[in-house]
N, C-alpha and C positions, 0 to 999 in steps of 0.2 A: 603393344597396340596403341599407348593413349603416348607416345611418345609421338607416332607419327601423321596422329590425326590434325595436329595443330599446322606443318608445315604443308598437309595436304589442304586442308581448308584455307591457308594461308593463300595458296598458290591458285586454289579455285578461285576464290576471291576476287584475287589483282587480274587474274585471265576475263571474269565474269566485268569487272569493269572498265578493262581495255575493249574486250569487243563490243561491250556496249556504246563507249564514248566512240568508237568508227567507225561504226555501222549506224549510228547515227546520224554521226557528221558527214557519212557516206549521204546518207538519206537526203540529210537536207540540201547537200551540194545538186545532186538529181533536181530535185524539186526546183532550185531557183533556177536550174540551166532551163529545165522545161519551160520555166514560165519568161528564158529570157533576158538572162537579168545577167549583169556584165562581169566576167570571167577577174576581174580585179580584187571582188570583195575579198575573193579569198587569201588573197597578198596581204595578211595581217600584220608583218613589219614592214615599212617600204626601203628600212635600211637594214639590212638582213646584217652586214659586219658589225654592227652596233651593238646585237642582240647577245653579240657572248662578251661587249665588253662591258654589258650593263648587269650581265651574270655574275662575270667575275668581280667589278667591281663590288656589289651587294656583298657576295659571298665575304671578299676581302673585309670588309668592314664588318659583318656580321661574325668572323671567328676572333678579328681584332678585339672587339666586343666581349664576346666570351670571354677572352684570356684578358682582359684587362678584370675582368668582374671575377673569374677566380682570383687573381692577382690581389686584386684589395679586399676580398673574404680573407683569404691568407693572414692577411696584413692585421685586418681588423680581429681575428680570429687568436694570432700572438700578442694583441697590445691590448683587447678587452678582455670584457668577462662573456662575453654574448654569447648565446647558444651556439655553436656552429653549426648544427641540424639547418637551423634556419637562415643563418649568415651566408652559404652558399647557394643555393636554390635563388634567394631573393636576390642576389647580386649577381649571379649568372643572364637571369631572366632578367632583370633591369639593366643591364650593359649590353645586353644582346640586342634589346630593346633599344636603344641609343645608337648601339653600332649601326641598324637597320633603320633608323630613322634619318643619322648620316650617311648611309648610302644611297638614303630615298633624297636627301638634296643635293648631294652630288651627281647623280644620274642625269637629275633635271640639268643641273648646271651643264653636262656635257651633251645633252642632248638638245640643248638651246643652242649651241655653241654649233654644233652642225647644220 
């Protein structure tokens, strides 16, 4: 019984905060139409082909990231003394961090570029 309670509240959960976020968004779209207001706002990208290459981009650099910060835990992990407990965690989360910080200026770069 306590095996199945977690993937049931799991799944009530993620259902309880999808229909909340669109029935929201349902609500407020109602509202502005009512009061008038121009069918555009809701065009949130204007370059819609962009939006999955500024996904994949991120992504690409954020697992590069990763696998370079295991990479050099590895490294550090055969040529020091350092705790490994701690050597990967902090250098997973710090080149992940890096990776995503060059995908956040490369994006601009190609999004200026259009």
């Amino acid at each position: 019984m306590e095996g199945i309670l977690i993937p049931i509240s799991f799944f009530i959960a993620t259902f309880g905060v999808i229909y909340l976020y669109l029935s929201t968004r349902n609500k407020e779209r109602l509202a502005l139409i009512e009061k008038g207001a121009d069918a555009s706002i809701f065009n949130y990208n204007k370059r819609a082909g962009s939006s999955w290459k500024v996904i994949v981009l991120n992504l690409a650099f954020l697992s590069m990231g990763i696998g370079l910060g295991v990479f050099i835990a590895s490294v550090l992990e055969s040529y020091t003394t350092l705790d490994s407990d701690a050597i990967y965690p902090a250098l997973i989360f710090f080149m992940a961090g890096v990776g995503l910080y060059v995908g956040f200026t490369q994006t601009k770069k190609h999004l200026d570029k259009e």
